[in-house]
ZATIMAR-354005 format. One record per atom (N, C-alpha, C): residue in three letters; atom name; x, y, z; residue number from 1. Coordinates in pm, whole numbers, plus 32768, in hexadecimal, padded with zeros to 4 digits. Layout:
N
[r Ala; CA; [X; Y; Z]; NUM]
...
***
This chain:
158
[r Unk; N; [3560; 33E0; E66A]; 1]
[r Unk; CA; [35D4; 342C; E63F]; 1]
[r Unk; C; [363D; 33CB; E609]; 1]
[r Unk; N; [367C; 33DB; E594]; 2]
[r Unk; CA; [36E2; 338A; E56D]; 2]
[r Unk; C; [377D; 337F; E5F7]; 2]
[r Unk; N; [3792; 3312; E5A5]; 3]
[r Unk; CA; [3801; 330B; E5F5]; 3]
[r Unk; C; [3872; 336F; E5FC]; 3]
[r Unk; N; [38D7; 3370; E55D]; 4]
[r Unk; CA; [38F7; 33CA; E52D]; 4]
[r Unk; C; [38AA; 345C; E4D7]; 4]
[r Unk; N; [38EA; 34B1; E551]; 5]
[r Unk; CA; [38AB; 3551; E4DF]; 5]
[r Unk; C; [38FB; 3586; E4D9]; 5]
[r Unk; N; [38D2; 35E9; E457]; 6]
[r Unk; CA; [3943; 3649; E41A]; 6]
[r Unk; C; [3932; 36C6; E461]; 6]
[r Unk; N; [38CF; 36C8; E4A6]; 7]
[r Unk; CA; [38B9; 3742; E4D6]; 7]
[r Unk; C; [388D; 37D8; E47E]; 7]
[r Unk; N; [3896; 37C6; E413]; 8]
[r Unk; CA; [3871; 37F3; E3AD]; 8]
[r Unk; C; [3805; 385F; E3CE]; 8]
[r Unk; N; [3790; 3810; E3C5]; 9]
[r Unk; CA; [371E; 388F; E3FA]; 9]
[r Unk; C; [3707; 38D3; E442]; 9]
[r Unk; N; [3757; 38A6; E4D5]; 10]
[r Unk; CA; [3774; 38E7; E54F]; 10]
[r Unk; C; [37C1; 3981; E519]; 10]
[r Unk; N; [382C; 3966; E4C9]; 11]
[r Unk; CA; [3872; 39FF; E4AD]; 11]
[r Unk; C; [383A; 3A38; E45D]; 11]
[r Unk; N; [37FF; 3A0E; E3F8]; 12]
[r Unk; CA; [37CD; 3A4D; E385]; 12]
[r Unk; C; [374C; 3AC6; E3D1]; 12]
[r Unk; N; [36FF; 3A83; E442]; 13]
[r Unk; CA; [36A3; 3ADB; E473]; 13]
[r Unk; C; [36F2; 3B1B; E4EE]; 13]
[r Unk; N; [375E; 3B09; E539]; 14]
[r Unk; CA; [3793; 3B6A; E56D]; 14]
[r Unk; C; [37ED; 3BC5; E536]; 14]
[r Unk; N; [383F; 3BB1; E4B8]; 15]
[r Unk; CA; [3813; 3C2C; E45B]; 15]
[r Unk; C; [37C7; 3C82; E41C]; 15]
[r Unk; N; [3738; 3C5E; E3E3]; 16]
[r Unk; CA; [36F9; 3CA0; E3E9]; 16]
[r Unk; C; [3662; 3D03; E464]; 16]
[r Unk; N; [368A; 3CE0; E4CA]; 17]
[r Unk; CA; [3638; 3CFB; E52E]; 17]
[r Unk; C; [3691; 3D2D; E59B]; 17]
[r Unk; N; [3703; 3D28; E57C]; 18]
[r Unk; CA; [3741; 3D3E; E5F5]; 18]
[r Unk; C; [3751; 3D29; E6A1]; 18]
[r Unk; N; [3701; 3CFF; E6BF]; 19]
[r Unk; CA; [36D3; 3CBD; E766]; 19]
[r Unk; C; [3674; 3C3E; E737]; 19]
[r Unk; N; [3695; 3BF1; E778]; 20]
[r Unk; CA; [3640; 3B69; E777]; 20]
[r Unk; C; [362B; 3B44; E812]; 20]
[r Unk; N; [35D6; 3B12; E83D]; 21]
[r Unk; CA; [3588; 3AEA; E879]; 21]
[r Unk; C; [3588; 3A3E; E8B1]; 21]
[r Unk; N; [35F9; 3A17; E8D4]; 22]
[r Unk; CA; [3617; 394F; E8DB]; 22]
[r Unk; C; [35B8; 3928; E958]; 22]
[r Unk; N; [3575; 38A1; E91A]; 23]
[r Unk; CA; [354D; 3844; E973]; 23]
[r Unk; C; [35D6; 37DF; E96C]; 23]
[r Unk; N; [35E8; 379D; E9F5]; 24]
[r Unk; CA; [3663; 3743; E9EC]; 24]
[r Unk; C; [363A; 36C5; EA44]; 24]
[r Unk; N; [3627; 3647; EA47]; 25]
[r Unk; CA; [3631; 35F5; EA78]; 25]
[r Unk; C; [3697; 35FD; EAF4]; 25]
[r Unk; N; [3666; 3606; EB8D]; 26]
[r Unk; CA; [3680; 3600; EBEA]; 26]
[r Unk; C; [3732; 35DD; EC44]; 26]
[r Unk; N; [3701; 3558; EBD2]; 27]
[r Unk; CA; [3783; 34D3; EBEF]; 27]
[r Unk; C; [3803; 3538; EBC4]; 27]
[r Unk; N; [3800; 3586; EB5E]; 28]
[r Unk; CA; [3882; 35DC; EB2F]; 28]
[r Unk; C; [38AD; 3595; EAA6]; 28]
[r Unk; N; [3909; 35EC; EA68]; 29]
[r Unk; CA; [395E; 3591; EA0F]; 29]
[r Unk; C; [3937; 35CA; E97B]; 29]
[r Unk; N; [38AC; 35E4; E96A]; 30]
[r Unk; CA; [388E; 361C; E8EE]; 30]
[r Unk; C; [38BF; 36AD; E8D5]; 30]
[r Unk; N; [38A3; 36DB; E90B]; 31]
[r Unk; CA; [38EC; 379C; E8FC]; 31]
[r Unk; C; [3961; 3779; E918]; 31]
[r Unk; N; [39CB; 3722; E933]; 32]
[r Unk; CA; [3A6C; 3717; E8DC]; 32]
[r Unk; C; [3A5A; 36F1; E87B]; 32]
[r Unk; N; [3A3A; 36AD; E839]; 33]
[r Unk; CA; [3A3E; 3673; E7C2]; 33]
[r Unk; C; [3A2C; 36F4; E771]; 33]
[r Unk; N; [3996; 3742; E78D]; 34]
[r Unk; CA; [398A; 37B8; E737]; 34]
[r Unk; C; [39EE; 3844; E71D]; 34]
[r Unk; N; [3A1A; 384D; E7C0]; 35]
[r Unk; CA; [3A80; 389C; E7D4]; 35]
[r Unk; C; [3B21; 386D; E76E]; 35]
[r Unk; N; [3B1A; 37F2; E751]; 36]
[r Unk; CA; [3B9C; 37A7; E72A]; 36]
[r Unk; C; [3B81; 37E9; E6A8]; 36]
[r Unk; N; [3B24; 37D9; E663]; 37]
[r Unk; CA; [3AF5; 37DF; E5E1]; 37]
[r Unk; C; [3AE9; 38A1; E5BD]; 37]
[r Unk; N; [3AD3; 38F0; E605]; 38]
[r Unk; CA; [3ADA; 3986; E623]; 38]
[r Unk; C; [3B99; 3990; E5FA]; 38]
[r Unk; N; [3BE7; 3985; E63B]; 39]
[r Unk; CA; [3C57; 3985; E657]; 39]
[r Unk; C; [3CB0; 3937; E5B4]; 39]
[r Unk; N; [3C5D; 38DB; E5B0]; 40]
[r Unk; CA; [3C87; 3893; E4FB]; 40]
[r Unk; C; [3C65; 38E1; E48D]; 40]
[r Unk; N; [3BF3; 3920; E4C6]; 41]
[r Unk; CA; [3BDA; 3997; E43F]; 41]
[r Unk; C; [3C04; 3A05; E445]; 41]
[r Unk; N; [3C5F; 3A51; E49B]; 42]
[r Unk; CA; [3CBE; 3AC1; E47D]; 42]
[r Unk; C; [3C90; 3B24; E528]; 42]
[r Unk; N; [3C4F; 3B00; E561]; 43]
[r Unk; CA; [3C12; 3B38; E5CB]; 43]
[r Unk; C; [3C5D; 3B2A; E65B]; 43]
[r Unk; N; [3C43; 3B9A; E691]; 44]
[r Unk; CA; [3CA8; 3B8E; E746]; 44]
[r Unk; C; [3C31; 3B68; E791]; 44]
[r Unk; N; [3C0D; 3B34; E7F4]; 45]
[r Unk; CA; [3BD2; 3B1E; E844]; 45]
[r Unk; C; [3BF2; 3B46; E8FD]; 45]
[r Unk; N; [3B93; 3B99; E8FC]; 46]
[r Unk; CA; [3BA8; 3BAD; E9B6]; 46]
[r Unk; C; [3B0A; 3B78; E9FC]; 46]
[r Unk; N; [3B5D; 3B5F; EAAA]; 47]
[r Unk; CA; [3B12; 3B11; EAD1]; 47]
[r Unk; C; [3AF7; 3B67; EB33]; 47]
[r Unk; N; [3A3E; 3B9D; EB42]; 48]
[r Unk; CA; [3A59; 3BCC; EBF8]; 48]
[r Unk; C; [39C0; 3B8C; EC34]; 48]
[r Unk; N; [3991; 3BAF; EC88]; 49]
[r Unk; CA; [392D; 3B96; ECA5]; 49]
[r Unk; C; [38DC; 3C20; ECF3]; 49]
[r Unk; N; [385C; 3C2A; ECE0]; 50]
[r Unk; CA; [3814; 3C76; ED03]; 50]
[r Unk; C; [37EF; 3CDB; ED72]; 50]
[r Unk; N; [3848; 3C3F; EDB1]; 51]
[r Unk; CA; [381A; 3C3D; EE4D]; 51]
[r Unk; C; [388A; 3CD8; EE98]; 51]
[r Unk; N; [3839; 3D3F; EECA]; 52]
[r Unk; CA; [38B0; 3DBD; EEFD]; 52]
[r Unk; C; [38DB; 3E12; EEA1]; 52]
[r Unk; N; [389F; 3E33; EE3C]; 53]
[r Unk; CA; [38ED; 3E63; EDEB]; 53]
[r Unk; C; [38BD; 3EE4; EDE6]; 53]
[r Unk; N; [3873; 3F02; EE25]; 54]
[r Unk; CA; [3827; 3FA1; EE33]; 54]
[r Unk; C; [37F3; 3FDA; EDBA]; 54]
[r Unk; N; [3823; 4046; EDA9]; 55]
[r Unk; CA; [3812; 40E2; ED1A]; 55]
[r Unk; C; [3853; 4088; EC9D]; 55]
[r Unk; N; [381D; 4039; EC5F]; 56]
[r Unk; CA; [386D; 4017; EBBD]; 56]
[r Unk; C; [38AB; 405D; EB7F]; 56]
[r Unk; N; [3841; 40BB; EB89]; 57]
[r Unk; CA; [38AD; 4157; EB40]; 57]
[r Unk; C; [3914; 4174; EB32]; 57]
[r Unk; N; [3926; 4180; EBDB]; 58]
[r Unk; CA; [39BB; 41A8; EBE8]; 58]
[r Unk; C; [3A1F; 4137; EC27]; 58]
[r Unk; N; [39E2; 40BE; EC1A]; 59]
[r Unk; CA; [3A3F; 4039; EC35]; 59]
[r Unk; C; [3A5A; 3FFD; EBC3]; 59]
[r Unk; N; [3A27; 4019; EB1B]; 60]
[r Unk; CA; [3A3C; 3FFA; EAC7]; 60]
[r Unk; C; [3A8C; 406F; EA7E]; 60]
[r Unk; N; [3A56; 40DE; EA9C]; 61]
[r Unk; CA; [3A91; 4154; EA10]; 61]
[r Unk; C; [3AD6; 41AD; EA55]; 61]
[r Unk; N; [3AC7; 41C0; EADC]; 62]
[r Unk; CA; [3B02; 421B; EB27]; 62]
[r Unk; C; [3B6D; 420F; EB7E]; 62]
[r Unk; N; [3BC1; 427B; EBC9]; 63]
[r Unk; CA; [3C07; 4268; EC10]; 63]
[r Unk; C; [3BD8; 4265; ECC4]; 63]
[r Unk; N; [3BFB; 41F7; ECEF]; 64]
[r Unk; CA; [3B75; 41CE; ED5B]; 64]
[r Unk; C; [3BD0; 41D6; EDE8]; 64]
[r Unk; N; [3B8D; 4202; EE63]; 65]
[r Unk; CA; [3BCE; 41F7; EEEE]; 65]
[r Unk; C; [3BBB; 417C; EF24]; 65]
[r Unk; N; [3BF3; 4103; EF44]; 66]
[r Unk; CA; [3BDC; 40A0; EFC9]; 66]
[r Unk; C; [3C33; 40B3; F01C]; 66]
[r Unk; N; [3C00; 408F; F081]; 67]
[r Unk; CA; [3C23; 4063; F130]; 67]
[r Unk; C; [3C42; 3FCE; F141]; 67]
[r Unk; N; [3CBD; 3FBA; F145]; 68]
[r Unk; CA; [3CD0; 3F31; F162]; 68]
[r Unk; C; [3CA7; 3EE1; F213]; 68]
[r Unk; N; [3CB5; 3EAA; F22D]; 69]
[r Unk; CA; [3C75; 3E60; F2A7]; 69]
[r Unk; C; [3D02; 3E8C; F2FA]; 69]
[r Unk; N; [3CC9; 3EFC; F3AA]; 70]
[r Unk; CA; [3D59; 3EE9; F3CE]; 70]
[r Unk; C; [3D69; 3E77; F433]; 70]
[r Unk; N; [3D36; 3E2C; F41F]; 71]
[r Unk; CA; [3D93; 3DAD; F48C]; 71]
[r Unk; C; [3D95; 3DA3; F51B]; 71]
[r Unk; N; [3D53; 3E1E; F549]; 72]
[r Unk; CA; [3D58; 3E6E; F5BD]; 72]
[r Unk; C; [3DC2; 3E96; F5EC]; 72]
[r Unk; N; [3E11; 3EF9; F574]; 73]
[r Unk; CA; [3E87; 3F39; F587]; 73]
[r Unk; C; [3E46; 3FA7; F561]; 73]
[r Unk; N; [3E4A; 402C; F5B3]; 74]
[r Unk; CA; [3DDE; 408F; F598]; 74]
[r Unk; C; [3E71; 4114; F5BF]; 74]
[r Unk; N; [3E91; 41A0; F576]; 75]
[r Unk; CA; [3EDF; 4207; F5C2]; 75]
[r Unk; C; [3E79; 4261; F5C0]; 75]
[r Unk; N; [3E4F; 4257; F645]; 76]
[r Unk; CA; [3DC0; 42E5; F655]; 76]
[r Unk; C; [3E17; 435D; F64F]; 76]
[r Unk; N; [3E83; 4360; F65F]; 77]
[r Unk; CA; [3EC0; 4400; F63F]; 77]
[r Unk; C; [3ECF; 4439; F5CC]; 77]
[r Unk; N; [3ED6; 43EB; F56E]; 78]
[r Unk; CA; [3F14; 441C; F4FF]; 78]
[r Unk; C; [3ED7; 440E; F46E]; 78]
[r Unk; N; [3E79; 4399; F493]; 79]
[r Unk; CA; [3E05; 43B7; F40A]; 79]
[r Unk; C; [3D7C; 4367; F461]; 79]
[r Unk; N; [3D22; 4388; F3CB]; 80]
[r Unk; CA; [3C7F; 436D; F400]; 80]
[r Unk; C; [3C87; 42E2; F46C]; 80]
[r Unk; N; [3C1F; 42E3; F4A2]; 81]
[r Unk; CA; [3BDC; 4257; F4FA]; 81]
[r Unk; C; [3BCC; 41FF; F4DD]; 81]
[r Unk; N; [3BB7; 4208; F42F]; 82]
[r Unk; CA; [3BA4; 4167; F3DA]; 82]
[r Unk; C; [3BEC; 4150; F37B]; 82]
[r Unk; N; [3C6F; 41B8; F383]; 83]
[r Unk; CA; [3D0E; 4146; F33D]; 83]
[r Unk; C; [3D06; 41C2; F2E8]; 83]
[r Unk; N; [3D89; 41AA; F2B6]; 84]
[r Unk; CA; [3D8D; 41FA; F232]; 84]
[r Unk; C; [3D3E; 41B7; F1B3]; 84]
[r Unk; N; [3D2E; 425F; F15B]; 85]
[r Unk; CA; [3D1E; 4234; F0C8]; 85]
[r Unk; C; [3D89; 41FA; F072]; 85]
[r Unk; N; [3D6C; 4192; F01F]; 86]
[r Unk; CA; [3DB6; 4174; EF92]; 86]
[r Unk; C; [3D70; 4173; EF26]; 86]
[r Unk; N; [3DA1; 41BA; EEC3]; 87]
[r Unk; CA; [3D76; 41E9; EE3B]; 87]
[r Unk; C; [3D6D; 4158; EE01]; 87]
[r Unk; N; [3CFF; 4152; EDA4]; 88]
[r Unk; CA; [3D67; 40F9; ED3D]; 88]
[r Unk; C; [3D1D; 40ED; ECAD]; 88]
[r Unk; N; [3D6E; 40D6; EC5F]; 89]
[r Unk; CA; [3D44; 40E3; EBCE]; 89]
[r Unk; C; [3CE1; 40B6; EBA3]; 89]
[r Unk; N; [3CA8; 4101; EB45]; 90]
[r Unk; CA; [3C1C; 40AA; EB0E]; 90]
[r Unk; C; [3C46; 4033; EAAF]; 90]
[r Unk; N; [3BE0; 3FAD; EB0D]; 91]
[r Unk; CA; [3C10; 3F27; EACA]; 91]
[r Unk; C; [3C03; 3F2A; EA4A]; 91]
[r Unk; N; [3B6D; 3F6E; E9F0]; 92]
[r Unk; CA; [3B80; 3F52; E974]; 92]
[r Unk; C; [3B9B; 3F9E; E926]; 92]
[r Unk; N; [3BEA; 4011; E914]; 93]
[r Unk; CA; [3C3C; 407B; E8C1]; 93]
[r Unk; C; [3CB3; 4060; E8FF]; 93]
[r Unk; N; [3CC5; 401B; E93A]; 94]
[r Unk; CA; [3D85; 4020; E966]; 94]
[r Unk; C; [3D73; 3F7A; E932]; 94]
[r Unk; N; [3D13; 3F28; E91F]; 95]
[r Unk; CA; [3D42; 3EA0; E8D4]; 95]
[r Unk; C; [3D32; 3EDB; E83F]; 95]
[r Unk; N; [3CE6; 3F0E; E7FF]; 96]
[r Unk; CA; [3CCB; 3F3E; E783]; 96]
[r Unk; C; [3D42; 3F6A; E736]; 96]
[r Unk; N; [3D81; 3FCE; E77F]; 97]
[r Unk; CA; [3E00; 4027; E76A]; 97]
[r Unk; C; [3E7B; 3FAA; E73F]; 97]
[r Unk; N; [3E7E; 3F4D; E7B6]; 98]
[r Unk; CA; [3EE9; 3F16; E79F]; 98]
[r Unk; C; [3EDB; 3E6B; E751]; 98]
[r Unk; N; [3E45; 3E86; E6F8]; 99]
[r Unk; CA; [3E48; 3E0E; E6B6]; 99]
[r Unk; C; [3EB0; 3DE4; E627]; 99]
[r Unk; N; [3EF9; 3D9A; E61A]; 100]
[r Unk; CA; [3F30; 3D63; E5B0]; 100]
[r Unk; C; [3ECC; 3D80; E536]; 100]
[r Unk; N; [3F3E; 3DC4; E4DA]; 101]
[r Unk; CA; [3F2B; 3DEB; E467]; 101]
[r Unk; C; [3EE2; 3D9F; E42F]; 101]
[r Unk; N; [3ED7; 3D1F; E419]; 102]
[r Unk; CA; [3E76; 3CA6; E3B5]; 102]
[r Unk; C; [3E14; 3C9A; E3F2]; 102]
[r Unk; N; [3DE5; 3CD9; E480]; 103]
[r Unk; CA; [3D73; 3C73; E4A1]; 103]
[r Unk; C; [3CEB; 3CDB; E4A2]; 103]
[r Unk; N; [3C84; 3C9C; E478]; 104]
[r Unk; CA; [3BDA; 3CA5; E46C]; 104]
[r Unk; C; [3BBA; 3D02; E4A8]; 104]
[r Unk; N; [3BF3; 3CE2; E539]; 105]
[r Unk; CA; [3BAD; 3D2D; E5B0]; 105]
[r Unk; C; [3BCF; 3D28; E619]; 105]
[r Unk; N; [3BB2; 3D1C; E68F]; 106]
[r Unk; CA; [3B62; 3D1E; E727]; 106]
[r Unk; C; [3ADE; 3D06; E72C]; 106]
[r Unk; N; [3AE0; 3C71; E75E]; 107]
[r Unk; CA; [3A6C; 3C17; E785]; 107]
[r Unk; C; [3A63; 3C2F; E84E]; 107]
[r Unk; N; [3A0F; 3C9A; E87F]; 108]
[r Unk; CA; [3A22; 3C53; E900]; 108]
[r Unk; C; [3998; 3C18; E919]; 108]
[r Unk; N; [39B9; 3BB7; E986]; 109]
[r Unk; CA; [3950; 3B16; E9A6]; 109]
[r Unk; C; [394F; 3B48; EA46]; 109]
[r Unk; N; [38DC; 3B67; EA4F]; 110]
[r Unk; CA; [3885; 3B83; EACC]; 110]
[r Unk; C; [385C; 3B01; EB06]; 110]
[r Unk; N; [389C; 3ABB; EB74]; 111]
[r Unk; CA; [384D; 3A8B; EBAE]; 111]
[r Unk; C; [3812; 3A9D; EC2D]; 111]
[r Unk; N; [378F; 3A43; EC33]; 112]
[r Unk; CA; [3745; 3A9F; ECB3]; 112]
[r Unk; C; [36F6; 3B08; EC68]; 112]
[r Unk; N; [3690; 3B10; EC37]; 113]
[r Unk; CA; [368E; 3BA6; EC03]; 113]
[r Unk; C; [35EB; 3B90; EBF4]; 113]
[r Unk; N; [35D7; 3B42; EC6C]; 114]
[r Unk; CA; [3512; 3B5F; EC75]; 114]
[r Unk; C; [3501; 3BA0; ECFA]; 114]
[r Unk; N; [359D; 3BF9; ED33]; 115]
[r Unk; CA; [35B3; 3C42; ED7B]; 115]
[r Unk; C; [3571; 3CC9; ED5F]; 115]
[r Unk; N; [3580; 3CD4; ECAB]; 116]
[r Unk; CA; [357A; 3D58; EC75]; 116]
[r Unk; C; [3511; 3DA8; EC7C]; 116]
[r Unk; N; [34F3; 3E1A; EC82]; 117]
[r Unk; CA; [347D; 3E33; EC81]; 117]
[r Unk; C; [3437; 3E65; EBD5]; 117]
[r Unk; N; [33DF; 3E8C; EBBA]; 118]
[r Unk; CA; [33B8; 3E8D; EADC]; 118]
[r Unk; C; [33FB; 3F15; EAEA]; 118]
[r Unk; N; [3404; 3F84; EB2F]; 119]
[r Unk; CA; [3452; 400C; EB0A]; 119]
[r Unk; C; [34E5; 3FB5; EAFD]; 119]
[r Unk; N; [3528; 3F7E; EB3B]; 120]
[r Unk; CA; [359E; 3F43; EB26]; 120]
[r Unk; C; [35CB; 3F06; EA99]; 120]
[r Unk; N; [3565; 3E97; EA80]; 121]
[r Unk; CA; [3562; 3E5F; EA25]; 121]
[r Unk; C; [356C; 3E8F; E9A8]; 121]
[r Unk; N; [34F7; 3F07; E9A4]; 122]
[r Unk; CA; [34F4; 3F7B; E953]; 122]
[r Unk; C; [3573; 3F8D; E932]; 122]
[r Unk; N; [35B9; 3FE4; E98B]; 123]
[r Unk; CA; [3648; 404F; E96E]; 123]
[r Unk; C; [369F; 3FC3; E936]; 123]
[r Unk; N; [3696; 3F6E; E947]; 124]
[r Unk; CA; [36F5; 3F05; E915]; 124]
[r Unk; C; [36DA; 3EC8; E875]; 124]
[r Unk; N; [363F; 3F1E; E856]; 125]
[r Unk; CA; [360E; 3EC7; E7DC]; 125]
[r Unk; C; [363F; 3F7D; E768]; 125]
[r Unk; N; [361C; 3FDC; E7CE]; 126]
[r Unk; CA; [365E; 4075; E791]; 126]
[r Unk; C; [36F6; 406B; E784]; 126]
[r Unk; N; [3747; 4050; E7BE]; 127]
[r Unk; CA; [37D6; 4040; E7B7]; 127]
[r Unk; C; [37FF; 3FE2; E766]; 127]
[r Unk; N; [37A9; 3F5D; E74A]; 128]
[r Unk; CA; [37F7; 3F21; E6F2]; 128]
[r Unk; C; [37CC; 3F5A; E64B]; 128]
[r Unk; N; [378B; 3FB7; E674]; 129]
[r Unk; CA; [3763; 3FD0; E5CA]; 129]
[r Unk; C; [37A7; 4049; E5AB]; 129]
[r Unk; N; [37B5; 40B3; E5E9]; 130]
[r Unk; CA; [3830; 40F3; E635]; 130]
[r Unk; C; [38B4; 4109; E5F9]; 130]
[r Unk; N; [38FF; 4097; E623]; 131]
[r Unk; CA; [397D; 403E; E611]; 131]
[r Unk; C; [3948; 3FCD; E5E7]; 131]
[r Unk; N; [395F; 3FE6; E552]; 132]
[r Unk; CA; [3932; 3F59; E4EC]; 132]
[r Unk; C; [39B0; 3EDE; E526]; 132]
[r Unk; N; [3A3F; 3F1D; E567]; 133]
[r Unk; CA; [3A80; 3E7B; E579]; 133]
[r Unk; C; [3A64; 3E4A; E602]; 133]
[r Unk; N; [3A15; 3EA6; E655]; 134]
[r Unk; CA; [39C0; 3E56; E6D9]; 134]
[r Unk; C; [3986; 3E10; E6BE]; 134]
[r Unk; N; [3982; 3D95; E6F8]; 135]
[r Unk; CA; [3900; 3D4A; E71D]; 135]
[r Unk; C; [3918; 3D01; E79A]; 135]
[r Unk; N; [3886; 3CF2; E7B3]; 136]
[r Unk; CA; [3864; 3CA5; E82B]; 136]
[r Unk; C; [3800; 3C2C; E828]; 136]
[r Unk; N; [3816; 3BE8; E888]; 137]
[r Unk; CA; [37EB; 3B3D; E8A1]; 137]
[r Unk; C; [37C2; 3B39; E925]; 137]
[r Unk; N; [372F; 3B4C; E922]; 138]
[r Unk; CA; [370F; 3B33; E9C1]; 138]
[r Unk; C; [36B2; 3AAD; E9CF]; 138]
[r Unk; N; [36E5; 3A6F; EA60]; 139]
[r Unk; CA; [36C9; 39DF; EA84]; 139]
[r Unk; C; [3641; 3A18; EADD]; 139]
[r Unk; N; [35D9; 3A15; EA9E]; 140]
[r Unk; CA; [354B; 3A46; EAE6]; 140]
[r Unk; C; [3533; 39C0; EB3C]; 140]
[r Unk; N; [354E; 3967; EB1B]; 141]
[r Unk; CA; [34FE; 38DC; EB74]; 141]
[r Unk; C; [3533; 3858; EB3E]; 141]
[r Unk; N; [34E4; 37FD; EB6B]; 142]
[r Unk; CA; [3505; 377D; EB4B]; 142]
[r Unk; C; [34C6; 3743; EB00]; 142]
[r Unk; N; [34CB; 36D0; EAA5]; 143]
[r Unk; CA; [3450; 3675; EA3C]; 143]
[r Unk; C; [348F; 3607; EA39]; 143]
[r Unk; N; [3452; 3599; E9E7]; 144]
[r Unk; CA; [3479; 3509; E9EE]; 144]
[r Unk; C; [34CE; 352D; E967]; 144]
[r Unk; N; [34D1; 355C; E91C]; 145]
[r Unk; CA; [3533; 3585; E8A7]; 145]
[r Unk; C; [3567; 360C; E87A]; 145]
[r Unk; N; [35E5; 3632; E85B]; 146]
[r Unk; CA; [3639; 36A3; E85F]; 146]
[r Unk; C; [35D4; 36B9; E7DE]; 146]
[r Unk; N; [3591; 375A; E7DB]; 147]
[r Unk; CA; [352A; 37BA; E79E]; 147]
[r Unk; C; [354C; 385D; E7B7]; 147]
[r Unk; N; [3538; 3882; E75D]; 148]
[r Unk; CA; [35A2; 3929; E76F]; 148]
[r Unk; C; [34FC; 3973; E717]; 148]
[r Unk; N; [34F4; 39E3; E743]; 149]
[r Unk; CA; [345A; 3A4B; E6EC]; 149]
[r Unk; C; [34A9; 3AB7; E71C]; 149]
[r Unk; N; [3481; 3B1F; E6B4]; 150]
[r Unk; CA; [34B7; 3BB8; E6B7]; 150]
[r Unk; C; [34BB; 3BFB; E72F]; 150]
[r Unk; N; [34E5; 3C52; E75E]; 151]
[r Unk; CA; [34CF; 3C94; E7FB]; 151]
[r Unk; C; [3458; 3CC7; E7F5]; 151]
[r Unk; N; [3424; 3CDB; E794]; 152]
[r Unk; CA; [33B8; 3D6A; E778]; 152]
[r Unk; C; [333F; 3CFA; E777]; 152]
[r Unk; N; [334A; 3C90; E75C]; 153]
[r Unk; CA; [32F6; 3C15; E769]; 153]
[r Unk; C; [32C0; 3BFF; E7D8]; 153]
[r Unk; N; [3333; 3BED; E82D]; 154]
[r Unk; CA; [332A; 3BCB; E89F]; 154]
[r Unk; C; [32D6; 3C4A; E8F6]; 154]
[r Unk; N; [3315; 3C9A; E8E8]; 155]
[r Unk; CA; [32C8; 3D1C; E906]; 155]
[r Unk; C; [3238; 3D36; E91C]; 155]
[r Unk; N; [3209; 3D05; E88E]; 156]
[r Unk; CA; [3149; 3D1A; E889]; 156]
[r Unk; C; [30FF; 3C9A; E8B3]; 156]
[r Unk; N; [3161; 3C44; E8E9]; 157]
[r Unk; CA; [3118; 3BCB; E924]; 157]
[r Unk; C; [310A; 3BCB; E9A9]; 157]
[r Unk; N; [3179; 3C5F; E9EB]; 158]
[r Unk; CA; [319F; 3C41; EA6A]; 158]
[r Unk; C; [3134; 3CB2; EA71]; 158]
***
């Protein structure tokens, strides 16, 4: 891999494919660089990871219930046994909504995401085609050099 990259081909095929599929070298450091280069070409970038994230559906597009952790501060009188509900907005139509006028898109970068299961993967490869300014970047594993293949790639290999 060169020293310096433009990153160039990396966007050009996560524009047209919409979900990509990253191998990343372990050590770290390469997916900033790419992420740096996302963000230089007109793009927002969000960061979550895989790990807990339940129903995509409705943790990405929907309006979703969590239970925060109570601490073992519990009022058995007055609501459920395992804390109250909190609503909260769907992460990627409430980032979408409030993206700056100039920019590309919404890039979100999955990491962790050999968590996922292929129906998952799926709805993520349907949504970004969907919402042409979605896309997604999932960190499937590790390699001796930063390597990105379509989701749908990844898919018929898995």
């Amino acid at each position: 891999m060169a020293l310096l990259t433009t990153g160039k081909p990396f966007i050009r095929d996560l524009e047209q494919y919409g979900a990509l599929g990253v191998y990343a070298p372990l050590e770290g450091g390469y997916e900033g660089r790419y992420q740096r280069r996302l963000r230089a070409t007109g793009y927002n970038v969000l960061h979550i990871t895989a790990r807990g994230l339940g129903d995509l559906s409705a943790y990405l597009t929907g309006i979703h219930g969590v239970r925060p952790p109570h601490l073992g501060k519990k009022n058995i009188g007055r609501e459920a046994a395992v804390g109250p509900v909190y609503f909260v907005p769907p992460i990627a139509t409430y980032q979408l909504e409030n993206l700056p006028p100039k920019s590309k898109g919404l890039v979100i970068w999955i990491i962790e995401s050999f968590v996922l299961s292929s129906q998952e993967k799926q709805y993520l490869i349907n949504l970004s085609q969907q919402e042409t300014r979605l896309k997604f970047v999932l960190e499937l594993g590790g390699e001796r050099y930063f390597r990105w293949q379509p989701l749908s790639k990844s898919l018929i290999a898995a």
